[in-house]
C-alpha positions, 0 to 999 in steps of 0.5 A: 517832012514837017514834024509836027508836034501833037499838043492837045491844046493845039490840035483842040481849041475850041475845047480849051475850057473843058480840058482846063475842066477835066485837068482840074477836076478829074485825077483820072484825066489829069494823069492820062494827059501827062502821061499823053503830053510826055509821050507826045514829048518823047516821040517829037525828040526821036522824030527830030533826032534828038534821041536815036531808037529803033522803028519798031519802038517809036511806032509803039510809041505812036500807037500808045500817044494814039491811045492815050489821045483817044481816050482823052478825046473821049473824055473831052467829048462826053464832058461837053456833051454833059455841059450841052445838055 
């Protein structure tokens, strides 16, 4: 099995510009997407065996980088949204 990283950027490309935006722009944004990207970080470790929890506390993890993703999402599109017009 491949363990795949979740990077924003990556998964997101074409929205490069407004996450650079938002980063720059919005406190609120900017602290959820490090709290996303350290996240995101501390699940790739366990995954890879790096570091060693409990299923039960990775998976809340997952569930929580799903959130924080959304939310981030959400913020993305709508900042795109406003720039269509």
């Amino acid at each position: 099995m491949s363990i795949e990283k979740h990077d924003l950027l990556h998964e997101l490309p074409e929205s490069k510009e407004a996450i650079h935006h938002l980063k720059t722009s919005n406190n609120h944004f900017a602290k959820l997407f490090d709290e996303y990207h350290e996240l995101d970080h501390a699940v790739h470790r366990i995954e890879t065996g790096v570091e060693t929890t409990s299923d039960e506390y990775l998976e809340d993890q997952k569930k929580t980088r799903l959130n924080l993703k959304d939310q981030l999402y959400t913020m993305i599109r709508e900042h795109e949204a406003s720039l269509a017009g």
